[in-house]
C-alpha positions in Angstrom: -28.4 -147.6 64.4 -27.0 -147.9 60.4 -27.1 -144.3 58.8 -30.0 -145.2 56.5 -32.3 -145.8 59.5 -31.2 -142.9 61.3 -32.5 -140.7 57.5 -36.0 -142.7 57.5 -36.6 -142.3 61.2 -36.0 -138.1 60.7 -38.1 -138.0 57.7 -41.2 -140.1 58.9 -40.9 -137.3 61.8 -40.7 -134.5 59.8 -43.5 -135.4 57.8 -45.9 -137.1 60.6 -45.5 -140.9 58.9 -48.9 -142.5 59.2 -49.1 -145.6 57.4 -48.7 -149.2 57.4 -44.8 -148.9 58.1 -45.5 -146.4 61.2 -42.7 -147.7 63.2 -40.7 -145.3 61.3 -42.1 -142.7 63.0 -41.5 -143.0 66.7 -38.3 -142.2 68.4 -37.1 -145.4 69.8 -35.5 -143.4 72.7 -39.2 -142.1 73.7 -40.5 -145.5 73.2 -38.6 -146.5 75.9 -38.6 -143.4 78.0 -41.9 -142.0 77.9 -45.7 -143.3 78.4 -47.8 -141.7 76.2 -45.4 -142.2 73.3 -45.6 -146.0 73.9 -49.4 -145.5 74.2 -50.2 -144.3 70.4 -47.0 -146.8 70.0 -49.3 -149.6 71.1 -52.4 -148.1 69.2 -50.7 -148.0 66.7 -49.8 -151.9 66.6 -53.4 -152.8 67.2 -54.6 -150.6 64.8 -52.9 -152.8 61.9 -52.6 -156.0 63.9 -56.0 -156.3 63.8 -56.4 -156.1 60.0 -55.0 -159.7 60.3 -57.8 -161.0 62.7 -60.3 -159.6 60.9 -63.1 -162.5 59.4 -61.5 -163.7 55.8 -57.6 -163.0 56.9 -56.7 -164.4 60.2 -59.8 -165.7 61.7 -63.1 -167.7 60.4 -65.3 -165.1 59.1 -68.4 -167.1 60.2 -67.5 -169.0 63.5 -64.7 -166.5 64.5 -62.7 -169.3 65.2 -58.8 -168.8 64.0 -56.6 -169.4 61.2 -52.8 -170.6 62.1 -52.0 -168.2 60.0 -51.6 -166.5 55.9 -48.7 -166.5 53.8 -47.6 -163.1 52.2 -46.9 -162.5 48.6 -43.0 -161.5 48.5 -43.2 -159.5 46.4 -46.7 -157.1 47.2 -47.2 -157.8 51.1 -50.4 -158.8 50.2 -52.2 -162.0 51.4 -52.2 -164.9 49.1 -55.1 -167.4 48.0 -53.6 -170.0 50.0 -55.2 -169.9 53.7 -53.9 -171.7 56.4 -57.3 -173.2 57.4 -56.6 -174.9 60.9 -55.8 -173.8 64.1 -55.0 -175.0 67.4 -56.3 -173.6 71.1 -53.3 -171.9 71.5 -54.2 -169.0 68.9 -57.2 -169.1 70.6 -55.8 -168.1 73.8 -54.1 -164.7 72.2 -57.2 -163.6 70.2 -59.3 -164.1 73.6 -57.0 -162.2 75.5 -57.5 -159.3 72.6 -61.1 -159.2 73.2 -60.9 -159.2 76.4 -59.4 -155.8 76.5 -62.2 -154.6 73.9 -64.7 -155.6 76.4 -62.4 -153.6 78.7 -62.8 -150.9 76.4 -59.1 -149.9 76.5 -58.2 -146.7 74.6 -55.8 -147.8 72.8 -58.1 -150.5 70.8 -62.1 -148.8 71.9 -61.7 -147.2 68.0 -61.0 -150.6 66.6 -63.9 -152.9 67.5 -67.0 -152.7 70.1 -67.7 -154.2 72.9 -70.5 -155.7 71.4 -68.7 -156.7 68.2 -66.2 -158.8 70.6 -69.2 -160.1 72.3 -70.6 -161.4 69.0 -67.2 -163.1 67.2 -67.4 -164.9 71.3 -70.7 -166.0 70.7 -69.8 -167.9 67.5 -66.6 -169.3 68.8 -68.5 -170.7 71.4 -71.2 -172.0 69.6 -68.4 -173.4 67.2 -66.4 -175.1 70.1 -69.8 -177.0 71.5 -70.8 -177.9 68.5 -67.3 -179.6 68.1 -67.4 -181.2 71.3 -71.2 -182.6 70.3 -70.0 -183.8 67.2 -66.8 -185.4 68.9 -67.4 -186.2 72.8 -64.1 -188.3 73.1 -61.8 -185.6 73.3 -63.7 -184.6 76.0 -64.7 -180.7 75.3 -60.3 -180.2 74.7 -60.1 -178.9 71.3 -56.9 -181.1 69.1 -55.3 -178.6 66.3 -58.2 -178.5 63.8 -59.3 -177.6 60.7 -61.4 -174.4 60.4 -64.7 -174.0 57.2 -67.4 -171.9 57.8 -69.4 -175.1 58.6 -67.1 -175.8 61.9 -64.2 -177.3 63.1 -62.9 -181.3 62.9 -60.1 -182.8 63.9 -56.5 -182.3 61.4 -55.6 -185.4 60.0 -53.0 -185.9 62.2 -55.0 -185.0 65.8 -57.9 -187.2 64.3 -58.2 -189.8 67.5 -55.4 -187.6 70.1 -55.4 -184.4 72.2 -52.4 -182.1 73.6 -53.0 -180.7 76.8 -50.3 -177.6 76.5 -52.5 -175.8 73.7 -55.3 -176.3 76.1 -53.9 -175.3 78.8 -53.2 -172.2 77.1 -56.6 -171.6 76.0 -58.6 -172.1 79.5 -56.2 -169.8 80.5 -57.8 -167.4 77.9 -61.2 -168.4 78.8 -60.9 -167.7 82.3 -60.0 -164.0 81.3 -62.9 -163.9 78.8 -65.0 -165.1 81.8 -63.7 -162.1 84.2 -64.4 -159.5 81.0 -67.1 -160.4 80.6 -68.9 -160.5 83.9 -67.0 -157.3 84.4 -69.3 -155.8 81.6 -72.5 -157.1 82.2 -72.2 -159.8 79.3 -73.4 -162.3 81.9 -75.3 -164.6 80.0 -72.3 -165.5 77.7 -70.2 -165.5 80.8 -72.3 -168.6 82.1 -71.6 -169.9 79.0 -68.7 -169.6 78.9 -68.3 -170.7 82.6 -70.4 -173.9 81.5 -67.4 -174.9 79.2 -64.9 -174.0 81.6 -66.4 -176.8 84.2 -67.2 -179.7 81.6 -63.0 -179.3 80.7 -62.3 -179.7 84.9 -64.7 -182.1 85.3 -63.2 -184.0 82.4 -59.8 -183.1 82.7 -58.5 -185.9 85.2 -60.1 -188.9 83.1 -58.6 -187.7 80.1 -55.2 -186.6 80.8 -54.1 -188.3 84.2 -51.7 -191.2 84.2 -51.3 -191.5 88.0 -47.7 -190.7 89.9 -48.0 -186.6 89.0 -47.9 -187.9 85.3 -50.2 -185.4 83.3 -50.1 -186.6 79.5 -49.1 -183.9 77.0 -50.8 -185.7 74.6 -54.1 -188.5 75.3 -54.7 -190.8 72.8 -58.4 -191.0 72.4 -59.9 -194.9 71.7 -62.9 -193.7 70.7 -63.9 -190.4 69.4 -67.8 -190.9 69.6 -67.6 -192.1 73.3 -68.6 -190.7 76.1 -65.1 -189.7 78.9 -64.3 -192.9 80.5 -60.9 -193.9 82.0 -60.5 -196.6 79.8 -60.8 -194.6 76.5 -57.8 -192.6 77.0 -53.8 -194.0 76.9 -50.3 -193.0 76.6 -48.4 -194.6 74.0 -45.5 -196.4 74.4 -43.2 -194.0 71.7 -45.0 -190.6 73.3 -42.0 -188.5 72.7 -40.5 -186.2 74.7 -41.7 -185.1 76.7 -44.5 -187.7 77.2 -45.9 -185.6 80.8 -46.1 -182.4 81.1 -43.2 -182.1 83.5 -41.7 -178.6 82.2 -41.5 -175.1 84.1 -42.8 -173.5 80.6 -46.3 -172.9 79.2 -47.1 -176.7 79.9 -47.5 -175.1 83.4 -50.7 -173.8 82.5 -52.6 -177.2 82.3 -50.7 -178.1 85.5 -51.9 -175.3 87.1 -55.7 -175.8 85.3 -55.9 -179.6 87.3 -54.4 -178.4 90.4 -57.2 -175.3 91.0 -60.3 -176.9 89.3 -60.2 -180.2 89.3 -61.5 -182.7 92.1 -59.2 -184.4 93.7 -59.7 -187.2 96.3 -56.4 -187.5 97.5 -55.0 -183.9 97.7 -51.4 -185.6 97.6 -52.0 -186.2 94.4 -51.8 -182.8 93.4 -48.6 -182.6 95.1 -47.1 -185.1 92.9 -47.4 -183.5 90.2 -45.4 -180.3 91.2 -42.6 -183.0 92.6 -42.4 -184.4 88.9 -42.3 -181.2 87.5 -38.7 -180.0 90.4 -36.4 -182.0 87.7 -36.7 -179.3 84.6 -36.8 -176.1 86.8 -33.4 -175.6 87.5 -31.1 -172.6 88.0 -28.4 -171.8 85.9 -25.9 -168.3 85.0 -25.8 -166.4 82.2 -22.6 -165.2 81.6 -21.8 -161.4 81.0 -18.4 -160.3 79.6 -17.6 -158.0 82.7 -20.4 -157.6 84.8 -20.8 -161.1 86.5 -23.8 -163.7 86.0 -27.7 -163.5 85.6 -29.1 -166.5 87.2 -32.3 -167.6 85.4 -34.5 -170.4 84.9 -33.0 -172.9 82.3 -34.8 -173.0 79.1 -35.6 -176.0 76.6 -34.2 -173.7 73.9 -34.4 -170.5 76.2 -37.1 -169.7 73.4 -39.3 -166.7 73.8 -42.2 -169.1 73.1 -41.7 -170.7 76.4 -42.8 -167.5 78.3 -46.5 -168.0 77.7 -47.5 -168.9 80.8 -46.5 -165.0 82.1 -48.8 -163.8 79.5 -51.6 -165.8 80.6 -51.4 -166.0 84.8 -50.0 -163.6 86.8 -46.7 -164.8 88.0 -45.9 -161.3 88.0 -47.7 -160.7 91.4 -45.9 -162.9 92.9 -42.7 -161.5 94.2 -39.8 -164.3 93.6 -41.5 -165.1 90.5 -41.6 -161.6 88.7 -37.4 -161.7 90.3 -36.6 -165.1 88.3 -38.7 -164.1 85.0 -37.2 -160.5 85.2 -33.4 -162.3 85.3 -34.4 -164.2 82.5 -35.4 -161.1 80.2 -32.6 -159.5 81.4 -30.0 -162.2 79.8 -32.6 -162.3 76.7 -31.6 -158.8 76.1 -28.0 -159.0 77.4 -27.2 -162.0 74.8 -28.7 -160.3 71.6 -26.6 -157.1 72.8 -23.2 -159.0 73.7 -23.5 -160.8 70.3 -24.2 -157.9 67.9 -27.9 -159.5 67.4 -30.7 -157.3 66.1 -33.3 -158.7 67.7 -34.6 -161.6 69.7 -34.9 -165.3 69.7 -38.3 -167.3 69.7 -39.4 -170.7 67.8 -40.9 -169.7 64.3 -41.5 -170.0 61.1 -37.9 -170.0 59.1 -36.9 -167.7 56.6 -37.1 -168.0 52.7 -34.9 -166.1 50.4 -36.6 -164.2 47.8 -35.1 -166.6 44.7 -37.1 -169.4 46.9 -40.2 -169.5 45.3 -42.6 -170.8 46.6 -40.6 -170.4 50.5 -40.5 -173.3 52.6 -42.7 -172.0 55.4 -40.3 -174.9 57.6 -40.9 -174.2 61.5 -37.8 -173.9 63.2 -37.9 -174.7 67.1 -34.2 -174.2 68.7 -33.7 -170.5 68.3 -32.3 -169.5 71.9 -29.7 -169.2 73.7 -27.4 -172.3 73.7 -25.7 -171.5 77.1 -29.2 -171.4 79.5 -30.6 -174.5 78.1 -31.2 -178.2 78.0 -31.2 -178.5 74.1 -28.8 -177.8 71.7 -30.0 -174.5 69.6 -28.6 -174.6 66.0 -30.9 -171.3 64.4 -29.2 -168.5 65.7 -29.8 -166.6 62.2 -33.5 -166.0 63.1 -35.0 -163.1 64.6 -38.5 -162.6 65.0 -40.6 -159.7 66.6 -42.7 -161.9 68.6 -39.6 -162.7 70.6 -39.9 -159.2 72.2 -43.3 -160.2 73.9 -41.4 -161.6 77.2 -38.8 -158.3 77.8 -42.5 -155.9 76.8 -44.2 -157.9 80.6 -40.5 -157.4 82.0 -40.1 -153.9 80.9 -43.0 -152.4 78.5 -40.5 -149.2 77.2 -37.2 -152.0 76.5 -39.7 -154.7 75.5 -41.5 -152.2 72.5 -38.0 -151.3 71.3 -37.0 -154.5 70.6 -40.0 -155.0 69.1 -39.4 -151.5 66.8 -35.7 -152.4 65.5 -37.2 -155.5 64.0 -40.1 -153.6 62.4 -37.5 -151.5 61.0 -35.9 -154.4 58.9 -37.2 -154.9 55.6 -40.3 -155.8 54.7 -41.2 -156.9 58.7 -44.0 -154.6 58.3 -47.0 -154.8 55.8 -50.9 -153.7 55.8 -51.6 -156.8 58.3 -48.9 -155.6 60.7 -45.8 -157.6 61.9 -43.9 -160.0 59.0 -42.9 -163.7 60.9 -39.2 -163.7 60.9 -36.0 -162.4 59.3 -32.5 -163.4 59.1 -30.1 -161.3 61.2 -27.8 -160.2 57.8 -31.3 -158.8 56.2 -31.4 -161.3 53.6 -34.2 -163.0 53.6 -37.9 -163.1 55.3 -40.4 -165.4 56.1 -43.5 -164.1 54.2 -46.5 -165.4 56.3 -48.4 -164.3 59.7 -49.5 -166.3 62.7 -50.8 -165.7 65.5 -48.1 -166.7 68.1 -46.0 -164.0 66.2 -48.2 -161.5 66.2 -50.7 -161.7 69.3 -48.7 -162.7 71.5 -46.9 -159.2 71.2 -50.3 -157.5 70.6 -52.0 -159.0 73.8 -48.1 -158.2 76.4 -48.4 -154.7 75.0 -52.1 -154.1 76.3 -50.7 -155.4 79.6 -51.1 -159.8 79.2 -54.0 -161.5 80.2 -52.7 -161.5 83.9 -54.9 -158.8 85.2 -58.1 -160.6 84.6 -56.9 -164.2 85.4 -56.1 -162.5 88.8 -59.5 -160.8 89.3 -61.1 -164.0 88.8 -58.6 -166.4 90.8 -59.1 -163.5 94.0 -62.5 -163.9 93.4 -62.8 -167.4 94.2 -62.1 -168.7 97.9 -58.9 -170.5 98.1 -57.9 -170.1 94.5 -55.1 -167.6 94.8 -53.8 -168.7 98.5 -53.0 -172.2 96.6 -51.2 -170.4 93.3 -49.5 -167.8 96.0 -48.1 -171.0 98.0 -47.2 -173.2 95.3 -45.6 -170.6 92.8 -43.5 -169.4 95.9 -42.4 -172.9 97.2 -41.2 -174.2 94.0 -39.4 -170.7 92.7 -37.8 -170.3 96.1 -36.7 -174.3 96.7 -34.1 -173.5 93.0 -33.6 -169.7 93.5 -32.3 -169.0 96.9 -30.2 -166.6 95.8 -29.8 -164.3 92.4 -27.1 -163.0 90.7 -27.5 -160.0 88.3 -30.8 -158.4 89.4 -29.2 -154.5 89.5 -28.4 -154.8 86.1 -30.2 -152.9 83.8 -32.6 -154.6 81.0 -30.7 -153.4 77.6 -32.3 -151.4 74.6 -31.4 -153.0 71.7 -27.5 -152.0 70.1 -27.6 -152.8 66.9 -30.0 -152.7 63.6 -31.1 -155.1 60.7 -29.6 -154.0 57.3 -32.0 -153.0 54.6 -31.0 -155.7 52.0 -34.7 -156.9 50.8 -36.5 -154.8 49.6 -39.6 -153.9 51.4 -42.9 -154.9 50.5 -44.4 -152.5 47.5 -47.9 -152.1 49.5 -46.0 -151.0 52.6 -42.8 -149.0 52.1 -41.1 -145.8 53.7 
């Protein structure tokens, strides 16, 4: 850690820092050692994280539905007038998990927001969501990326007549936690309702998104908008992209997994083919250490952080060969940044601007991983972004958080809304703007991921978690007979960012 830090770090303890740039004041080897520190640590986060999701900043202050995201004034740290006014279901998915642990009434966010302030912000998302899916029956009750007033939410002009089904999948996922939190807390009316939702999506899921042979689309083109779900109002183009099927081992698993446990299936080998489609893209490979041998882990598109949603949403964790492969993985996460003087992590994100840019680019930059664990080349290895940490935090809370801390110590990576996007690894520049796969991602693995109530409500229904048990531990242990590298330790981050930019005059040490 660079001399300057090492000054800031002493005199935010010896004068009990408590402000917007409180990472300052926690000792990064008691963030990693000790329990209660990582407790207020996490408090802390939430405390300013949720300034962001608060009606008017990050989210819809009428429907409670989210925002993608706000850009930052360079300069101030502030929000600017321009709002980011559409969304997608996969910000939905993190702010869900949030409230679930408010209904949960965890400590660390009880002083933040009610149980029956959660329950209320649910109630309009809901109402928001079937009003959509009134207003637009062809997609089925999925929700495209979409444009967010007070009076609702439409279709963006470029998901006007189609529909992903990774985004989705990431949301159910949410709303089968929402579902367990709130029947857990007596909120059962709205737990109907939401339940209600839940069944129209599995009852619709096949006719929208199945294209026979295992082939689940990753994104429907719709005919009709208006219509009623029939077969026949649903296709694959013939320049889908790739990949055209959800056929990764990533958070596209989530749908996967959404059809296999919910939906009706006449012929149960059909269900089967689409885990066989899927055996091509989860493959073993080694990560390479200088002297301590291989980490064998599962090969990423970009090895992106990103790609890790589905632990934050299901828990793989439980299951034993699982939590052994996704532990390898963090493992070389933390090994590369170290090896290669990085300080910080790798995820997809919003890129960088240097201050002279005016107004920044706000360009979203997809390859940031690790070139030797995956199928794509990866050309941003400038980028370093504290949502990136949200993996290593489910792998290892204590290693995960500080990760997280060095890159809240760069400048201006904090500010009254919480985490800043992105940095370059020299210090030079930042991406002013907040989203929410940045920032609640991290928010929602530091309260523990969604896991513990997708479990409680997959246990509570016959056959449910048998059929994840089975198929999670066939497919892991058909690649990943053997692993290389599991007694090595994760690593704590080596190096720091330098302090070239100055920080953000609203939020400053």
């Amino acid at each position: 850690m660079s001399p300057v830090l090492l000054f800031l770090l002493g005199l935010a303890t010896v004068f009990g820092l408590d402000s917007c740039r409180w990472a300052y004041k926690y000792d990064p080897i008691m963030v990693q050692t000790d329990q209660a520190t990582r407790d207020l640590f996490v408090a802390d986060m939430a405390r300013y994280e949720s300034n962001f999701m608060a009606g008017g900043v990050g989210s819809n202050a009428v429907n409670g539905m989210t925002y993608d995201g706000r850009p930052l004034n360079y300069t101030t740290g502030e929000i600017t007038s321009e709002n980011w006014a559409f969304s997608a279901p996969s910000k939905e998915s993190v702010h869900m998990g949030y409230l679930a642990y408010v209904l949960a009434g965890d400590s660390r966010v009880s002083d933040l927001m009610t149980p029956d302030e959660a329950v209320d912000i649910l109630e309009r998302k809901i109402q928001a969501i079937e009003d959509f899916d009134k207003n637009f029956p062809g997609f089925g009750g999925f929700l495209p990326w979409f444009d967010v007033t007070d009076a609702g939410i439409s279709p963006t002009w470029d998901f006007e007549d189609r529909v992903p089904s990774l985004d989705n999948g990431e949301m159910i996922w949410g709303i089968i936690g929402i579902i367990q939190a709130l029947s857990d807390t007596g909120y059962l009316d709205l737990a109907d309702r939401y339940d209600q939702y839940l069944q129209k999506l599995a009852l619709n899921a096949r006719t929208v998104f199945w294209d026979g042979d295992g082939q689940v689309r990753a994104v429907s083109n719709i005919v009709n908008t208006s219509a009623q779900p029939t077969p026949s109002n649903y296709y694959t183009t013939p320049y889908c992209g790739d990949p055209c099927y959800l056929d990764d081992p990533y958070e596209g698993e989530l749908f996967v997994w959404f059809m296999d446990l919910f939906c009706q299936w006449d012929d149960p080998s059909e269900k089967e083919d689409m885990w066989v489609l899927k055996r091509k893209k989860l493959q073993k490979v080694e990560f390479s250490t200088p002297s301590d041998g291989t980490i064998s882990v599962t090969r990423g598109w970009w090895f992106s952080a990103h790609e890790q949603w589905k632990y934050l949403m299901m828990p793989y964790q439980k299951i034993k060969i699982a939590e052994r492969v996704f532990l390898n993985g963090e493992r070389a996460r933390t090994w590369n940044s170290v090896i290669n003087g990085i300080p910080g992590l790798y995820a997809s994100v919003t890129e960088p601007s240097a201050p002279s840019v005016q107004p920044p680019t706000f360009a979203y930059i997809s390859d940031c991983g690790i070139p030797s664990i995956a199928f794509e080349p990866v050309t941003h290895l400038q980028v370093v972004t504290p949502y990136a940490a949200f993996p290593v935090i489910l792998a290892d809370q204590g290693i995960g958080l500080s990760w997280y801390q060095t890159m809240l110590l760069g400048p201006a990576m904090q500010s009254n809304y919480g985490s800043t996007e992105s940095i370059d690894i020299d210090g030079t520049a930042i991406c002013p703007c907040m989203t929410w796969d940045s920032k609640i991602t991290t928010l929602v693995a530091a309260l523990g991921g969604v896991g513990p109530f997708t479990e409680k409500y997959m246990r509570a229904h016959t056959g449910m978690w048998e059929r994840f048990e089975f198929i999670t531990q066939r497919e892991f242990w058909r690649v990943f007979s053997s692993l290389n590298g599991e007694t090595l330790d994760l690593l704590p981050p080596a190096s720091s960012l330098p302090m070239d930019v100055p920080d953000f005059s609203t939020c400053s040490i």
